[in-house]
C-alpha positions as CSV (number, residue, x, y, z in Angstrom):
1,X,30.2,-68.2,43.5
2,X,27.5,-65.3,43.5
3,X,27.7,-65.5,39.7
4,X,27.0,-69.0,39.1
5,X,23.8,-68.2,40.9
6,X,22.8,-65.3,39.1
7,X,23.8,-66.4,35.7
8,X,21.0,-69.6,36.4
9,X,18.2,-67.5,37.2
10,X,19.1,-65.4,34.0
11,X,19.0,-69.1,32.4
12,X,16.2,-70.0,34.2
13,X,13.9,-66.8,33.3
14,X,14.9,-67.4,29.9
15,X,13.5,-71.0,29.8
16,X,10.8,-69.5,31.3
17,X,10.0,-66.8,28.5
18,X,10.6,-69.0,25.8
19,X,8.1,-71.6,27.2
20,X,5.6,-68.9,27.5
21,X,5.9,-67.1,24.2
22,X,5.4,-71.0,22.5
23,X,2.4,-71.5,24.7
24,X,3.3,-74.8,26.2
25,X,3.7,-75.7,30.1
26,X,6.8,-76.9,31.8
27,X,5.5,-80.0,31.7
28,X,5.6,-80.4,27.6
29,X,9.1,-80.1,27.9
30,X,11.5,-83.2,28.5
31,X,14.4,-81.4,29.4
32,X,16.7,-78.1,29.3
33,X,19.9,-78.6,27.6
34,X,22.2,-76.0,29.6
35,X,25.7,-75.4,28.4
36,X,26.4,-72.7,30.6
37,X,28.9,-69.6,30.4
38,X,32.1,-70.6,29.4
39,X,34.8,-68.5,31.7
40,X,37.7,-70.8,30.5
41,X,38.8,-73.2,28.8
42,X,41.8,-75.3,28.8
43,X,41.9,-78.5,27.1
44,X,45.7,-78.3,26.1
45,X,46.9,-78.0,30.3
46,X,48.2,-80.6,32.7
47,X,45.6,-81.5,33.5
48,X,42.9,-80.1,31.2
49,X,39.9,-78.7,32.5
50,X,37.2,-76.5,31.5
51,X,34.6,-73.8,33.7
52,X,31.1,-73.5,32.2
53,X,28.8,-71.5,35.2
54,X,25.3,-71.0,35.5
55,X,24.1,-73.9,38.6
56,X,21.8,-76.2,36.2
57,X,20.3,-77.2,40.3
58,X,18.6,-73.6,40.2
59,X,17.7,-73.9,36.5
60,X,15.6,-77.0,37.0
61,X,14.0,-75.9,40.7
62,X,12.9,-72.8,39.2
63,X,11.3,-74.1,36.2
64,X,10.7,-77.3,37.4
65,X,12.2,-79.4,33.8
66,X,14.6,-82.0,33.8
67,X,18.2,-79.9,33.0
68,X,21.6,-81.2,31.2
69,X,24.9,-79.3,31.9
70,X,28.5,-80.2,32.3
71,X,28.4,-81.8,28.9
72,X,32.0,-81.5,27.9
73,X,33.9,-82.6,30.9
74,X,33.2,-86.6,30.1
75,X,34.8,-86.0,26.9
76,X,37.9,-84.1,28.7
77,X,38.2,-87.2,31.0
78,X,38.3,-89.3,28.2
79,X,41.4,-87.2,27.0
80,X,39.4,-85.6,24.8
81,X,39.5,-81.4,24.2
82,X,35.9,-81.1,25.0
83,X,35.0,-79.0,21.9
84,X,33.7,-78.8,19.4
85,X,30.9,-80.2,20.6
86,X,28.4,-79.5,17.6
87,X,29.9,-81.3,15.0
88,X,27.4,-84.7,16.2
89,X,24.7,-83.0,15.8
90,X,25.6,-81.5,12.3
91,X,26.1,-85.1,11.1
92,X,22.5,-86.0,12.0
93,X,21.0,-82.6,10.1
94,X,22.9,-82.2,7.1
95,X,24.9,-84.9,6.2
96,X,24.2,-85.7,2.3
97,X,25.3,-87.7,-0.7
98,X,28.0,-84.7,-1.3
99,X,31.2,-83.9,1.2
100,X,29.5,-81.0,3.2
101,X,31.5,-79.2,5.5
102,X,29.3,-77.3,8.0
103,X,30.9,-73.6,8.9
104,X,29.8,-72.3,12.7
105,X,30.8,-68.1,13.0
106,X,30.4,-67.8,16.7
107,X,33.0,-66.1,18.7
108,X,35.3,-69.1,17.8
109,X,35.0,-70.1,14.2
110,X,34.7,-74.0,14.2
111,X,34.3,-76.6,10.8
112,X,32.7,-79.8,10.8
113,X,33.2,-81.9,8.0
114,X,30.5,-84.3,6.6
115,X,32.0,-86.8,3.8
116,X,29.6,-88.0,1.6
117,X,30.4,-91.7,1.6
118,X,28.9,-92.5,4.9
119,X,31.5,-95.6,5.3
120,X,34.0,-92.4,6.3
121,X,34.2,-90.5,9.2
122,X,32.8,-87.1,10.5
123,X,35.9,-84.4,11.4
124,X,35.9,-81.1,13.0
125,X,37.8,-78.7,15.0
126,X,38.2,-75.1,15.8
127,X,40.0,-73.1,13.1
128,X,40.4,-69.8,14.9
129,X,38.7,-66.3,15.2
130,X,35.3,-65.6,14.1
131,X,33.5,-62.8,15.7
132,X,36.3,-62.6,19.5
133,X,38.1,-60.1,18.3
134,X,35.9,-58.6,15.9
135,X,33.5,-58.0,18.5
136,X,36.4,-57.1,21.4
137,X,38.0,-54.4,19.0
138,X,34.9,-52.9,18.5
139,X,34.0,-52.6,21.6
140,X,37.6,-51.0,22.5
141,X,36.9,-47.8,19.7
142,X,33.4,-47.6,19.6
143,X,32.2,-49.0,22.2
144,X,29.8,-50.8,20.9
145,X,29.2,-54.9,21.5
146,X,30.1,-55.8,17.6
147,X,30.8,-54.3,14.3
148,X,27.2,-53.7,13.2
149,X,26.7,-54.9,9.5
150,X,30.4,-54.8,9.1
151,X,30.2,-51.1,8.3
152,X,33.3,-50.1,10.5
153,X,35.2,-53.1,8.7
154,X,34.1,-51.9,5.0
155,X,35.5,-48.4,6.0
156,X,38.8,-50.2,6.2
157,X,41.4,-51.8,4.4
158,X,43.4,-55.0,5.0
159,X,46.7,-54.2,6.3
160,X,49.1,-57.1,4.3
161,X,52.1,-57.1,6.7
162,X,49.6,-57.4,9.8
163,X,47.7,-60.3,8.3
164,X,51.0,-61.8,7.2
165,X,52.0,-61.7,11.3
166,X,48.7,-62.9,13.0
167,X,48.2,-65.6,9.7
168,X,52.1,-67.0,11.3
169,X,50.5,-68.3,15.1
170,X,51.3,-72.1,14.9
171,X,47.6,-72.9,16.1
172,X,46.9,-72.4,12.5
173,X,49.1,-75.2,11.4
174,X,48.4,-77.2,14.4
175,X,46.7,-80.6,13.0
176,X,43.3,-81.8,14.6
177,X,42.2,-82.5,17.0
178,X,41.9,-79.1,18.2
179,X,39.9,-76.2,20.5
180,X,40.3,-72.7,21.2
181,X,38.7,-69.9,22.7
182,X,39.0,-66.2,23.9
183,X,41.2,-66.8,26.3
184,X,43.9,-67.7,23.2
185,X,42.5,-65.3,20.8
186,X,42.4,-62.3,22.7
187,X,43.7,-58.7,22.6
188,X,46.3,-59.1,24.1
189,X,47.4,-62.2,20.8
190,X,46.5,-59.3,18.9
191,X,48.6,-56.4,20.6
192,X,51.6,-58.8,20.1
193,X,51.7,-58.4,16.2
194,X,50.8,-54.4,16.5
195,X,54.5,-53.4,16.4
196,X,53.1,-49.4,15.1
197,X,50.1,-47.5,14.9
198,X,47.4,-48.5,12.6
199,X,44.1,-47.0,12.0
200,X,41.5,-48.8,13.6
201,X,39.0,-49.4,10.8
202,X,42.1,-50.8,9.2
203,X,42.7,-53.7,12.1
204,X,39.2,-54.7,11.7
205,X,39.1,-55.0,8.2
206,X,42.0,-57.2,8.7
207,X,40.8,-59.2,11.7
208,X,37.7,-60.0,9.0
209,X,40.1,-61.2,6.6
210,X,42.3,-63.3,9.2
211,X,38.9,-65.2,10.2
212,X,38.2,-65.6,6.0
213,X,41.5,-66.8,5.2
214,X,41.9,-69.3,8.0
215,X,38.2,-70.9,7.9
216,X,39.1,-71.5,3.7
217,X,42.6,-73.1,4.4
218,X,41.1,-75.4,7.1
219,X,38.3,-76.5,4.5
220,X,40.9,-77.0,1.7
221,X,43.0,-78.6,3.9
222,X,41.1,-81.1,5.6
223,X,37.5,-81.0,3.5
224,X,38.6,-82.5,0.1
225,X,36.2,-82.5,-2.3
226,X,33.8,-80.5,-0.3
227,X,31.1,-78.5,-2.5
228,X,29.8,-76.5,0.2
229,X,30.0,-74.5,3.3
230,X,26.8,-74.3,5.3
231,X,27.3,-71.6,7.3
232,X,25.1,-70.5,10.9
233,X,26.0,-68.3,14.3
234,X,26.2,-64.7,14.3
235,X,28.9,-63.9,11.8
236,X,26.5,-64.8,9.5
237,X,25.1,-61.0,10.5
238,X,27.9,-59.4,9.2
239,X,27.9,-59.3,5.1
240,X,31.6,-57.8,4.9
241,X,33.1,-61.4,6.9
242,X,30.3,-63.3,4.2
243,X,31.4,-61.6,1.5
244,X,35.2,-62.7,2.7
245,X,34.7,-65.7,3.2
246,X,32.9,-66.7,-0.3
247,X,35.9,-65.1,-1.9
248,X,38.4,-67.2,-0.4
249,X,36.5,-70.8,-0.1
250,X,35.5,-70.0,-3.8
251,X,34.9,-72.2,-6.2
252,X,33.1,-73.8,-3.0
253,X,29.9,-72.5,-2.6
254,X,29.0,-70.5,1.0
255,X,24.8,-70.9,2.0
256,X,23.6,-70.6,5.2
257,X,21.6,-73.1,7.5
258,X,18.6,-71.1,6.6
259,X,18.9,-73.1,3.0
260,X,17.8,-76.2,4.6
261,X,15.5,-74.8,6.8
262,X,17.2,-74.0,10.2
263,X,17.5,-70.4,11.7
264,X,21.1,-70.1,11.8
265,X,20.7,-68.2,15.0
266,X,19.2,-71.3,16.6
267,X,21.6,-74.0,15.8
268,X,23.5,-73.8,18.7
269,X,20.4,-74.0,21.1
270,X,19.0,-76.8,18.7
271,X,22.6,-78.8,19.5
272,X,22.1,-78.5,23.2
273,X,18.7,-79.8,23.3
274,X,19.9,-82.7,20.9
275,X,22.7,-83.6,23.0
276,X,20.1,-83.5,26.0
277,X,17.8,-85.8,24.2
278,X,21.1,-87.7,23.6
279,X,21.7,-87.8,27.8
280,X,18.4,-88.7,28.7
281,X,18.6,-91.9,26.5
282,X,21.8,-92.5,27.4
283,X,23.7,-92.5,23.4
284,X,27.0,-90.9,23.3
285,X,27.1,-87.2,22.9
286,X,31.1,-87.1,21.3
287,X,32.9,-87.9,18.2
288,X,36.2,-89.3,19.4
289,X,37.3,-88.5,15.9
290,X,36.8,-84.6,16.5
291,X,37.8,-83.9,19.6
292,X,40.6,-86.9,20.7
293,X,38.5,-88.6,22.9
294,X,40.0,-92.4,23.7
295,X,36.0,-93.5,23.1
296,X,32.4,-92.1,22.4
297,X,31.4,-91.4,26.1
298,X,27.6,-90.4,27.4
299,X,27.9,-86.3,28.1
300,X,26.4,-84.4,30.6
301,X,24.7,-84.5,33.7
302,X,21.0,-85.0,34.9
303,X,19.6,-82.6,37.7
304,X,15.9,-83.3,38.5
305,X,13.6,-80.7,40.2
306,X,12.2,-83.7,41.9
């Protein structure tokens, strides 16, 4: 596939920059964690499966490092759903003496829940939309690749009967273990609950609140006791989906990564060169617990330039 290839040397340029910019040599670096582009994802099929492209063997010849990839089909064969994958490496940054629950706003909004009493166990699981369909309907009227700042959004107003409709999709009542993606939460999901002509601003103001709204009845629901949601990824960009969401998880308190000293930005690149690290010395990479795995199973595979 031509765009396997060409998404790797994107990756691999990348890599390349980065190592640059930090003034270090290829050979500083241990490894590449590589998750590739995700063009589906289908843990609920017969069988499931799951495509992530972007070769990891052109990766590591062009920049000569060790590279990870295919890290979530060991947990599908395991009869697991292969996602989330982050909620591990949450457990080993910011678990505490308090019931955390750690809030990632990336396309897909997922939760991973930290109990304070260490004898129980970590939890997480997709709760639905995040930025998908912000970021789709935006680009359908203003052609533009998100809602910049929420400004369309706050020019809006929540349409009740809409909400109402999209808030009724059983994946929101579905227990976990569970994944999504945009291949569930797409336009199309949404065009099914347009039944007449809204404004635009008025969808997105209510796509925001649908992503609020859900991510605060997952953490009521299955985060007990929790005192705070540390939020990271990009919706973290957009004030009027912050300012949502700390009105409906209120009294719990909404912070970012960047309270304990993370770029939220970076926390998904962090995870993948954790659960590298966690390859190359051969420790399970999954929480059966989060994503219905029979067992913990090692993740990912190793290509060498060598």
């Amino acid at each position: 596939m031509e765009l396997d290839s060409r998404i790797a040397d994107i990756f691999a340029a990348a890599a390349g920059s980065l190592i640059h910019a930090a003034g270090i040599s290829a050979g500083d670096v241990a490894a590449i964690g590589s998750h590739g582009q995700t063009v589906w994802h289908s843990p609920v099929s017969e069988p499931p499966w799951t495509l992530q492209i972007g070769d990891p063997n052109r990766i590591a010849l062009q920049t000569g490092i060790t590279t990870v990839a295919d890290l979530r089909r060991m947990d599908m064969a395991a009869g697991g759903q292969g996602a989330p994958l982050a909620p591990i490496f949450h457990a080993a940054m910011f678990r505490g003496e308090h019931t955390r629950v750690v809030l990632n706003l990336g396309g897909i909004a997922n939760i991973t829940v930290l109990p304070g009493n260490a004898a129980q166990p970590v939890s997480g699981f997709d709760t639905g939309p995040a930025n998908t369909l912000l970021d789709a309907w935006a680009w359908r009227y203003l052609q533009t690749p998100c809602d910049r700042g929420g400004a369309w959004a706050a020019g809006g107003s929540v349409i009740p009967a809409l909400l109402k409709k999209l808030l009724a999709d059983p994946y929101f009542r579905q227990p976990p273990p569970k994944s999504t993606g945009p291949e569930y939460f797409s336009l199309g999901w949404l065009g099914t609950s347009l039944e007449e002509d809204h404004a635009p601003a008025d969808v997105q103001a209510t796509l925001v609140r649908l992503t609020a709204e859900t991510v605060a009845a997952a953490v009521r629901d299955h985060a007990a006791g929790a005192r705070e949601v540390i939020a990271c990824g990009g919706g973290i960009h957009n004030p009027v989906l912050m300012a949502a969401l700390a009105e409906c998880l209120a009294p719990v308190t909404l912070t970012t990564t960047a309270d304990y000293g993370l770029v939220p930005d970076r926390i998904e690149a962090l995870c993948l060169a954790w659960l590298a690290r966690e390859r190359l010395a051969g420790r399970p990479g999954n929480i059966p617990a989060v994503t219905g795995a029979v067992r913990p199973v090692i993740l990912g595979a190793i290509y060498s330039p060598d």
